[in-house]
PADOMI-910643 format. One record per residue: residue in three letters; y, x, z of N, C-alpha, C in turn. Coordinates in steps of 0.02 Angstrom, whole numbers, padded with zeros to 5 digits, always signed. Each point is the difference from the previous one (the first is absolute). Layout:
residues N
ALAYXZYXZYXZ;...
//
This chain:
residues 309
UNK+01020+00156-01334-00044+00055+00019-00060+00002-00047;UNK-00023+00059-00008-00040-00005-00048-00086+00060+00026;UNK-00052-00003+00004-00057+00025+00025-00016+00039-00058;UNK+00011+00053+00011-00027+00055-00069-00068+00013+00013;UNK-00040+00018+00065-00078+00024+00039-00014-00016+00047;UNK-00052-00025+00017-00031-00017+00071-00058+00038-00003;UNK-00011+00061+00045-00079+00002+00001-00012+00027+00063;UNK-00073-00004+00004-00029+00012+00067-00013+00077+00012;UNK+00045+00040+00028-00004+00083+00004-00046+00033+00032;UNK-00021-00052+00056-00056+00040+00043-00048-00083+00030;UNK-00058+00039+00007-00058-00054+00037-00048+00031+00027;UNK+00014+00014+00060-00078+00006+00051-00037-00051+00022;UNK-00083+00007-00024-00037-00049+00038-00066+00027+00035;UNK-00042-00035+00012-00038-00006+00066-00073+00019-00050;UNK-00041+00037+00007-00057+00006-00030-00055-00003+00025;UNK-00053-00047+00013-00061+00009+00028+00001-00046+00069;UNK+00048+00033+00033+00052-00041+00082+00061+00005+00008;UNK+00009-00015+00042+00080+00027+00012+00028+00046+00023;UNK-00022+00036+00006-00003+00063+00030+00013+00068-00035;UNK-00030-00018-00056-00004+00039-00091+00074-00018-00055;UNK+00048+00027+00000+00052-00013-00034+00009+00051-00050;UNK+00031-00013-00050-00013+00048-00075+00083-00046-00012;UNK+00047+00058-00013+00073-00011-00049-00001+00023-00047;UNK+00040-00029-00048+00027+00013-00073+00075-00026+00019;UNK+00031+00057-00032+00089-00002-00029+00012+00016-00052;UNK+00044-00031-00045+00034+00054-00044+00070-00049-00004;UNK+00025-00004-00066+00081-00004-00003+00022-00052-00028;UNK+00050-00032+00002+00034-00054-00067-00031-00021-00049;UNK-00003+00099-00021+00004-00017-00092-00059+00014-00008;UNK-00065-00006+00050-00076+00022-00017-00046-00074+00025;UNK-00027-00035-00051-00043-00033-00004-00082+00003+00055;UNK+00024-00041+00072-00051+00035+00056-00054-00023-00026;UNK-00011-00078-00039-00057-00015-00015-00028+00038-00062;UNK+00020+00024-00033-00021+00022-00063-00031+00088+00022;UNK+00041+00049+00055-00022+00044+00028-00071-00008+00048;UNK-00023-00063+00026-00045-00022+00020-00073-00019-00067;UNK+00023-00020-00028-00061-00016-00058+00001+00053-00047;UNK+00044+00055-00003-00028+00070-00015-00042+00029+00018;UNK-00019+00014+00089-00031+00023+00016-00062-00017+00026;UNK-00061+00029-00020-00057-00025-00003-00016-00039+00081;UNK-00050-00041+00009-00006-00026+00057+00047-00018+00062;UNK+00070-00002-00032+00053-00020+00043+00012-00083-00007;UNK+00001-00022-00048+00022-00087-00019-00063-00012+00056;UNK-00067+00001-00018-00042-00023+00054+00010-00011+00067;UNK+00017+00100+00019+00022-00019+00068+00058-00038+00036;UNK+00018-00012-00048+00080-00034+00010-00025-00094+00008;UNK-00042-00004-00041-00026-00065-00015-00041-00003+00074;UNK-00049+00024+00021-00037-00019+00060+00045+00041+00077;UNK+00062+00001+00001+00033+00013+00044-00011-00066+00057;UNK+00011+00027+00048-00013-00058+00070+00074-00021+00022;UNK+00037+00038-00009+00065-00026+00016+00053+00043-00078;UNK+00045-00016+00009+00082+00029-00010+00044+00008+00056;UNK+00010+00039+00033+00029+00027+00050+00052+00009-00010;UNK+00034+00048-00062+00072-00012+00013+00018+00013-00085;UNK+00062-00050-00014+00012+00018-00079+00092+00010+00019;UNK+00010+00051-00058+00059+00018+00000+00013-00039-00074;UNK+00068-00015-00009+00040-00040-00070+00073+00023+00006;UNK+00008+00019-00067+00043+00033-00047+00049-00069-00044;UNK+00057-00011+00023+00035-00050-00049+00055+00043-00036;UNK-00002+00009-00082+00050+00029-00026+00054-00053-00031;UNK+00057-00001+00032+00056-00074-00017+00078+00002+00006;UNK+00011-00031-00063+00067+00024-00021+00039-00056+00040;UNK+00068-00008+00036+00030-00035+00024+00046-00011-00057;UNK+00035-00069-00003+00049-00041-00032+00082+00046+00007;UNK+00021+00021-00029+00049+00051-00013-00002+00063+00020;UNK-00081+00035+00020+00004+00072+00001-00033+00063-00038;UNK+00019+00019-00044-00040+00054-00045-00034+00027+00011;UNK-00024+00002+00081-00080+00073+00019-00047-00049-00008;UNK-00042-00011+00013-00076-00025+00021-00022+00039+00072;UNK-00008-00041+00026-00007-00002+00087-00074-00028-00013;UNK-00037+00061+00052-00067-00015+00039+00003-00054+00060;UNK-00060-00026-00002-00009-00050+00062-00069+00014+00029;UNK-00023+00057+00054-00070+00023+00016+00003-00041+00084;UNK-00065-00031+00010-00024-00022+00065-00087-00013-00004;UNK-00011-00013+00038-00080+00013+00035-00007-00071+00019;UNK-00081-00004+00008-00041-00055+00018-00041+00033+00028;UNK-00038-00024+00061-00043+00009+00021-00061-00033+00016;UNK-00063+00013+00022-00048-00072+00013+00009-00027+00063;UNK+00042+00017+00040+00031-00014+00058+00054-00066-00016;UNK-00012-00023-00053+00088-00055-00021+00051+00029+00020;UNK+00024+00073-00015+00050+00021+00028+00031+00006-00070;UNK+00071+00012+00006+00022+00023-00083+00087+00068+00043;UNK-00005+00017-00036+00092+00052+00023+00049-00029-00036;UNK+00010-00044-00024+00037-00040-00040+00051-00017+00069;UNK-00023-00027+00051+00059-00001+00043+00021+00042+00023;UNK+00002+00074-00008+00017+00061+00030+00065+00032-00069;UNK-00029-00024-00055+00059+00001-00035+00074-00019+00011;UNK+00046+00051-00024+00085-00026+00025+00024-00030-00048;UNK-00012-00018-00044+00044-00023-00057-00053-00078+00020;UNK+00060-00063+00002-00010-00053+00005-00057-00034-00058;UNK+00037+00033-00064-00026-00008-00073-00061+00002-00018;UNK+00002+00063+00032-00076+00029-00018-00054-00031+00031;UNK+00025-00024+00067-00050-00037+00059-00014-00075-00041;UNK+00023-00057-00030+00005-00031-00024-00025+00000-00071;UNK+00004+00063-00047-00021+00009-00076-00087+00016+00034;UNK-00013+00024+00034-00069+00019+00039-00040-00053-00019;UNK+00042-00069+00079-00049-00043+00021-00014-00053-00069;UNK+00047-00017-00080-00005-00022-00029-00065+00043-00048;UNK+00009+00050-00006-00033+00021-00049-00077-00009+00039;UNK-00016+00010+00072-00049-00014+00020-00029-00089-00006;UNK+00047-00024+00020-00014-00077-00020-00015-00028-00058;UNK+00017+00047-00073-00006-00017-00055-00079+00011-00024;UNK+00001+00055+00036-00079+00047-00004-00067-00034+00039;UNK+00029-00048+00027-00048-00032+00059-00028+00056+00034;UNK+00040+00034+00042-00021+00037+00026+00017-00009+00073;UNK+00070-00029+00022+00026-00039+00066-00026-00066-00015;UNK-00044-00009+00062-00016-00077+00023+00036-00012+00051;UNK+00028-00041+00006+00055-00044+00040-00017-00037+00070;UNK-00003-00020+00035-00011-00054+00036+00009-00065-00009;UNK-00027-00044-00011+00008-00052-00015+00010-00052+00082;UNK+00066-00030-00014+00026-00028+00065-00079-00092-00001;UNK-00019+00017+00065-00026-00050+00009+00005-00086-00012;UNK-00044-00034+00002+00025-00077-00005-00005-00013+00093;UNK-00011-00068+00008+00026-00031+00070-00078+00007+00033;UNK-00046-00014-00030-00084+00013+00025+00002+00051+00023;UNK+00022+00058-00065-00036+00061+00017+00055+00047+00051;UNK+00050-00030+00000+00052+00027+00058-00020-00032+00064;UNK-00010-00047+00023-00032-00025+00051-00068+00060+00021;UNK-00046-00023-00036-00062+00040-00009+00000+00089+00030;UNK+00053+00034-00019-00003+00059+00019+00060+00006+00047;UNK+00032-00033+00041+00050-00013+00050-00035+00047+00073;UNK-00072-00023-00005-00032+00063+00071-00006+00059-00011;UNK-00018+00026-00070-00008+00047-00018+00048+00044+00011;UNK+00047-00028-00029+00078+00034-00021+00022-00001+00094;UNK-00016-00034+00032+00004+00022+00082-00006+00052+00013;UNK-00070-00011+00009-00032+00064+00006+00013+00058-00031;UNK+00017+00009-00053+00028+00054-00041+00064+00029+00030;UNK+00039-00047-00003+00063+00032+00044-00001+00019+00064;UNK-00039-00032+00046-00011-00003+00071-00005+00066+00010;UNK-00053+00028-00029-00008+00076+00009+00046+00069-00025;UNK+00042-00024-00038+00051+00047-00031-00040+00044-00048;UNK-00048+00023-00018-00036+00046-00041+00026+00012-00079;UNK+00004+00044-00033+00015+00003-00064-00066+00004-00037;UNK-00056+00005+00016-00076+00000-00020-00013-00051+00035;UNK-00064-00045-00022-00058-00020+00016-00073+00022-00015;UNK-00052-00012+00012-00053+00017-00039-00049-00069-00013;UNK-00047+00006-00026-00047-00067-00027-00029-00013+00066;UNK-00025+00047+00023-00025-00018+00084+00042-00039+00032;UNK+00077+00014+00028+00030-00040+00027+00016-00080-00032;UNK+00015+00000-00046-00015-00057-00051-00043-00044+00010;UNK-00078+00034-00005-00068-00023-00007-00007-00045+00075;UNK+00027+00035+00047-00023+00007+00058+00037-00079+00034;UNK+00056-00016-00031+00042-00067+00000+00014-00047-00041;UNK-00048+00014-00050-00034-00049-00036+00076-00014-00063;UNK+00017+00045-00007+00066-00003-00057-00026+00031-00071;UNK+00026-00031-00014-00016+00000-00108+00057+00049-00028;UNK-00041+00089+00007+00063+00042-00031-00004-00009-00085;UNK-00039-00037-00025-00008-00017-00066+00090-00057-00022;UNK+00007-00059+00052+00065-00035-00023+00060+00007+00045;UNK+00004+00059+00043+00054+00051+00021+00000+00038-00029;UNK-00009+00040-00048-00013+00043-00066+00038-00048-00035;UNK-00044-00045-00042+00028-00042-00044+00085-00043+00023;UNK+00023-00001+00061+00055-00022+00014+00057+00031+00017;UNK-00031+00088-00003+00052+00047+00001-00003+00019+00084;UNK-00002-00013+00038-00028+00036+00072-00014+00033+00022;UNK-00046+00014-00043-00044+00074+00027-00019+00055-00106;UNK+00008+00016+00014-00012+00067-00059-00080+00034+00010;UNK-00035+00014-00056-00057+00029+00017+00048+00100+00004;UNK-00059+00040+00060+00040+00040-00005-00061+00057+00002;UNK-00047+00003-00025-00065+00030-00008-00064-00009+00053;UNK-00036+00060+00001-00035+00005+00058+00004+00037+00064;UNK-00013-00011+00038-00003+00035+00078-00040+00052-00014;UNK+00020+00064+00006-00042+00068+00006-00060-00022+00034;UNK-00045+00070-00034-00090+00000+00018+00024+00028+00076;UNK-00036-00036+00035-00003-00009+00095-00056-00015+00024;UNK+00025-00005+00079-00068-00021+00013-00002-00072+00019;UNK-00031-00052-00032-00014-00049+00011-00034-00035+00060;UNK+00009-00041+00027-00040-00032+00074-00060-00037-00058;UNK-00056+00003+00037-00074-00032-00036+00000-00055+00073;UNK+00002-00080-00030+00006-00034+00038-00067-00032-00003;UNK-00052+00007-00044-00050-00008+00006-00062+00053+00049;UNK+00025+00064-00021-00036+00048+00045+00044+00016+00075;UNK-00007+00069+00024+00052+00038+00052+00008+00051-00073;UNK+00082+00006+00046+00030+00060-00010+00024-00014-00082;UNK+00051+00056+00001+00033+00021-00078-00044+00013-00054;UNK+00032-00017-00038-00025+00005-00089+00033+00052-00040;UNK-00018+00064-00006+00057+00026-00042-00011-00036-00100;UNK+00050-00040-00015-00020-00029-00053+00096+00014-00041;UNK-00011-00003-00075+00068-00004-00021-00012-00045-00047;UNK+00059-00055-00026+00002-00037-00045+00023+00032-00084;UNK-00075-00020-00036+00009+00038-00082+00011-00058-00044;UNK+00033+00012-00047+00002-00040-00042-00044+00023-00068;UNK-00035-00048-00035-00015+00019-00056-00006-00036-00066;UNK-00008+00009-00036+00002-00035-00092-00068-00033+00000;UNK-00014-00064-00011-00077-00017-00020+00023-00047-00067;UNK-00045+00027-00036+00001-00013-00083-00012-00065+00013;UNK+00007-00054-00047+00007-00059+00000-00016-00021-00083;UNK-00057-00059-00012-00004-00033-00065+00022-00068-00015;UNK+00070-00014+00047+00039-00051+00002+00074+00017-00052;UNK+00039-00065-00002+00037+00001-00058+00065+00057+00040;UNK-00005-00005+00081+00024+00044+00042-00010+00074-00004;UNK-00048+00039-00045-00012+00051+00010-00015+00021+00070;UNK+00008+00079-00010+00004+00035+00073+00031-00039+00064;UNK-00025+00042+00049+00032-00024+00068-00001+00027+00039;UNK+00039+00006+00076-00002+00046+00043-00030-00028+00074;UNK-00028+00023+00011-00013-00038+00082-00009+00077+00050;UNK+00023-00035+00053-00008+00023+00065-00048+00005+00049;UNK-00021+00069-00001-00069+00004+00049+00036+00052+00058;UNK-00061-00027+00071+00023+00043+00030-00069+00067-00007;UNK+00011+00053+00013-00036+00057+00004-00024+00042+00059;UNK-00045-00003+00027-00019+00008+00084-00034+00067+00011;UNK+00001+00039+00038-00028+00058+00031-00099-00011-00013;UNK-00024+00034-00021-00076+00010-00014-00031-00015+00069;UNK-00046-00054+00000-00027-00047+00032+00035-00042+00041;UNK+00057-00035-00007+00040-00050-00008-00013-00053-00030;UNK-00012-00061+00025+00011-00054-00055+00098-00015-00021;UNK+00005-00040-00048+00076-00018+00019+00029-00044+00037;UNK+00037+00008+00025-00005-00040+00078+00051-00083-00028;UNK+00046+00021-00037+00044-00066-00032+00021-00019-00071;UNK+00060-00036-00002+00012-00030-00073+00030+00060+00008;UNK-00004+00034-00073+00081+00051-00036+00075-00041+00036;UNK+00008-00082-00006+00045-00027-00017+00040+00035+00075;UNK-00034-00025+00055+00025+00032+00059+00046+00074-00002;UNK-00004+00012-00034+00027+00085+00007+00061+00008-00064;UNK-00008-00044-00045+00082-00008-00040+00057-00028+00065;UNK+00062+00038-00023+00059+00011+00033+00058-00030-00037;UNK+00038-00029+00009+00051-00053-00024+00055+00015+00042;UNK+00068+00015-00037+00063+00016+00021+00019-00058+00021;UNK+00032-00008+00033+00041-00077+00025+00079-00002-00024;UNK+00011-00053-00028+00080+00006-00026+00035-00061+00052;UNK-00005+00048+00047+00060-00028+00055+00052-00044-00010;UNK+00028+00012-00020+00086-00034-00019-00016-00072-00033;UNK-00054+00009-00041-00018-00060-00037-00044-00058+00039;UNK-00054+00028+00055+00000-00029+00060+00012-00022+00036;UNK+00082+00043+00028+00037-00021+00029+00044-00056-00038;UNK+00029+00001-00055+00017-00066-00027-00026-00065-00009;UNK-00048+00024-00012-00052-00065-00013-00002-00033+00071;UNK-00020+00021+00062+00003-00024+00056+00059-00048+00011;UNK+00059+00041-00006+00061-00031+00011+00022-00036-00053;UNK-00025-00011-00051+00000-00050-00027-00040-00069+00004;UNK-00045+00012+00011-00047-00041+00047+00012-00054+00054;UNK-00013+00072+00046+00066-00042+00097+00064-00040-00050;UNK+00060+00017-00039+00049-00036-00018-00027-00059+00006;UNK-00042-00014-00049-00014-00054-00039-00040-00049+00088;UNK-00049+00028-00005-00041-00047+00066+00046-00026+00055;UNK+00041+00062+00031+00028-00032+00051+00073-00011-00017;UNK+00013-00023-00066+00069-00029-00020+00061+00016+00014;UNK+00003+00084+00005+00042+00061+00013+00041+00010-00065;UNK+00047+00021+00018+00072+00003-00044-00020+00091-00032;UNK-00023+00044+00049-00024+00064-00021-00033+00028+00073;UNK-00019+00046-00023-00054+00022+00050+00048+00083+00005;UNK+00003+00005+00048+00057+00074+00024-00052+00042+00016;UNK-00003+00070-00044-00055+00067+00025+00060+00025+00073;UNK-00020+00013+00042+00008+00017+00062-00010+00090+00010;UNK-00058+00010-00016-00032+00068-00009-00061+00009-00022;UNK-00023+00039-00025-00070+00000-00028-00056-00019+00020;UNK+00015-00029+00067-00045-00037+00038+00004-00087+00019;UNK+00063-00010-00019+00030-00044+00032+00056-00056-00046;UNK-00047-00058-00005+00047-00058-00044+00026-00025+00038;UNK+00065-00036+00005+00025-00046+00019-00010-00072-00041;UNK-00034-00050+00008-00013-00061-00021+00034-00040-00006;UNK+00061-00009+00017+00062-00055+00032-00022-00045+00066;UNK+00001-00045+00007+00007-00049+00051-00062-00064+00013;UNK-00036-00016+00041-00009-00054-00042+00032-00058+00081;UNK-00004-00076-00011+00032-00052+00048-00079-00018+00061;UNK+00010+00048+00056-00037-00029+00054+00041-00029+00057;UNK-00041-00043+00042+00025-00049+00039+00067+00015+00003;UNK+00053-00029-00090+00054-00025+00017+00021+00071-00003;UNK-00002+00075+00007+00039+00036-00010-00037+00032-00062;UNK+00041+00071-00042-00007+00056-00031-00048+00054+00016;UNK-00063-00009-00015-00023+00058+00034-00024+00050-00074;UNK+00037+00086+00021-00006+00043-00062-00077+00023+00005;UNK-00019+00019-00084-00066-00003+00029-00004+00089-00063;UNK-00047+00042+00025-00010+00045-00057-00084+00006+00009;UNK-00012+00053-00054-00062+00020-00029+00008+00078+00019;UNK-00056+00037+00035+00000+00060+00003-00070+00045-00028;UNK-00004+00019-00006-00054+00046-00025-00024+00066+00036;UNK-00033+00032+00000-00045+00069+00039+00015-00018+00086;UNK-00024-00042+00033+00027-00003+00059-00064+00032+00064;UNK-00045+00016-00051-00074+00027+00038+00044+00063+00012;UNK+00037+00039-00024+00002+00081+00008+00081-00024+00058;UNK+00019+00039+00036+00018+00026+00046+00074+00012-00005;UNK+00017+00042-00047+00068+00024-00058+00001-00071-00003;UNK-00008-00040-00052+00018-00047-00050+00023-00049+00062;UNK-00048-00016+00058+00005-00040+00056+00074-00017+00017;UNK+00004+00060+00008+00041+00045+00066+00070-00021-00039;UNK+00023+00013-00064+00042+00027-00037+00014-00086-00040;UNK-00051-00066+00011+00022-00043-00033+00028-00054+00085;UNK-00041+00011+00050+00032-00015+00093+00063+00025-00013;UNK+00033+00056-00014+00058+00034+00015+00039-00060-00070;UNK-00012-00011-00060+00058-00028-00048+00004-00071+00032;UNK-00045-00014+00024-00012-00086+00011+00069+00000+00070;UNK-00029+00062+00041+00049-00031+00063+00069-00003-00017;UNK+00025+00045-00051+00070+00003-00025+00021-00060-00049;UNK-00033-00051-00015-00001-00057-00025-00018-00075+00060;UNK+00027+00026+00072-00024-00034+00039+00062-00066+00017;UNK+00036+00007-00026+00059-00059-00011-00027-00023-00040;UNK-00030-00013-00041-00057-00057-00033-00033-00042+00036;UNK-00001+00038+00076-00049-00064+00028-00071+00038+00002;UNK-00061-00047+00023-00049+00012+00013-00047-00012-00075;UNK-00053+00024-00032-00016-00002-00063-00050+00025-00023;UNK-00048-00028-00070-00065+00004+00019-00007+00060-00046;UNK-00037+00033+00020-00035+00043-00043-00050-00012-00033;UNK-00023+00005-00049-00069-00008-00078-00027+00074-00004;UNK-00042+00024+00010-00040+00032-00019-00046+00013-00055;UNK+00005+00042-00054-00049+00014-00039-00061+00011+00022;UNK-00002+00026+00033-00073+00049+00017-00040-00071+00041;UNK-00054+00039+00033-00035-00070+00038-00008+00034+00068;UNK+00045+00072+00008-00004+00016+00071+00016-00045+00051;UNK-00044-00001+00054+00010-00068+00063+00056+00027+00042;UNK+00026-00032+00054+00041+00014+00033+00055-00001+00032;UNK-00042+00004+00067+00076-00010+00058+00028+00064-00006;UNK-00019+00029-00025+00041+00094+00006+00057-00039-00043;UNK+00026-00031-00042+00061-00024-00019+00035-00062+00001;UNK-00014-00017+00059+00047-00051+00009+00053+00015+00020;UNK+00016+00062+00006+00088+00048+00015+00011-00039-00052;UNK-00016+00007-00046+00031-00008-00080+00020-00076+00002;UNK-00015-00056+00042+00037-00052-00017+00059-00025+00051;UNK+00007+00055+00051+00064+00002+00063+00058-00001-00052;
//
């Protein structure tokens, strides 16, 4: 295979806040950066942009015994999102994630050591416990978890900011209408420029918190969920850990007084549905015997001791 063009066709970004977005497109065979430093006072604004919001890429590439030259177009977003998996051609999904990896442009997760897997074992509880595909820095903040090396371990994804709202002022009464801006502050380090995060508050407002509180982080479930059950394997010296239902591990066994007792892990058991619906799989697993249930969450409770009949 052979790469005849790669270029970047389109880039919207964020000007001033986030709120302010300005696009540029053009094609293949048109040079976006060079149409940018044509025009007067554009490289600048491009240079003190607060974000990149979304870039489109153009791959022009010849396959190994075929005479056309085949396009390869997908998107990035500042969301860590990419359409690369929405693509049908296997090929193309794969020629993507390399050419991004080459570019340092996909950062990876890096699988933990034995400290730092230990170390974020509550976290990653808690994360699942609740089922959510978001988190925010508040909830984070608020349980004392480090979205800085769940980031770095592949866990959680940064996934921008939480829209301008109204904020609770926990120092005063009442709401804050405040939105989180980002902006460029010049720098006379070997670092250059830089961006930091302020929050921005309604006229006679102080600001009521950190920016950090109000960044939003995707959760990559599946990888959560593995890691867990890779985990339980290992601790309680399980052959494999059986998903049950999206709520509901099966653990295997472990030896109490002299018999087998099956034991699982359940998750969301505060809500009602999830309750209701993991009582109902357990009783149909009741030729197992009597058996303990593990809880993620730290909900208390005799409301489920159905769950170990």
């Amino acid at each position: 295979m052979v790469i005849e063009r790669a270029r970047v066709i389109r880039a919207d970004i964020s000007i001033g806040n986030l709120a302010n977005r300005l696009s540029l497109s053009t094609t293949i065979d048109q040079d976006i950066a060079g149409i940018i430093d044509s025009q007067p006072g554009l490289p600048k604004t491009f240079e003190r942009a607060v974000a990149i919001r979304f870039i489109e890429i153009a791959v022009r590439y010849r396959r190994a015994g075929r005479d056309e030259a085949q396009t390869l177009d997908f998107t990035l977003t500042d969301r860590n999102t990419s359409s690369l998996m929405s693509l049908d051609d296997p090929f193309e999904r794969v020629l993507g994630h390399r050419l991004l990896r080459h570019w340092n442009i996909l950062r990876e997760g890096r699988a933990p050591d034995d400290a730092e897997s230990m170390a974020v074992m509550p976290a990653l509880l808690a994360i699942w416990d609740i089922g959510a595909d978001r988190v925010s820095g508040a909830w984070l903040q608020s349980r004392g978890l480090d979205p800085g090396l769940l980031t770095e371990l592949g866990f959680l994804v940064p996934a921008g900011w939480e829209d301008g709202d109204l904020i609770d002022d926990e120092e005063e009464v009442g709401p804050v209408a405040a939105e989180v801006v980002v902006r460029v502050e010049e720098g006379d380090t070997e670092e250059g420029n830089h961006k930091v995060a302020d929050l921005e508050v309604s006229d006679g407002h102080a600001t009521p918190a950190n920016p950090d509180r109000y960044r939003l982080y995707r959760v990559r479930d599946g990888w959560v969920a593995e890691h867990l059950k890779a985990r339980l394997e290992q601790a309680l010296d399980l052959p494999a850990v059986e998903k049950l239902t999206d709520e509901l591990l099966y653990l295997g066994t472990l030896a109490v007084d002299g018999g087998d007792v099956p034991v699982y892990l359940a998750r969301g058991l505060d809500r009602e549905k999830v309750r209701s619906a993991v009582d109902t799989e357990l009783r149909a697993r009741h030729n197992l015997g009597i058996g303990l249930v593990l809880q993620a969450g730290t909900t208390p409770g005799p409301q489920y001791t159905t769950l170990l009949r």
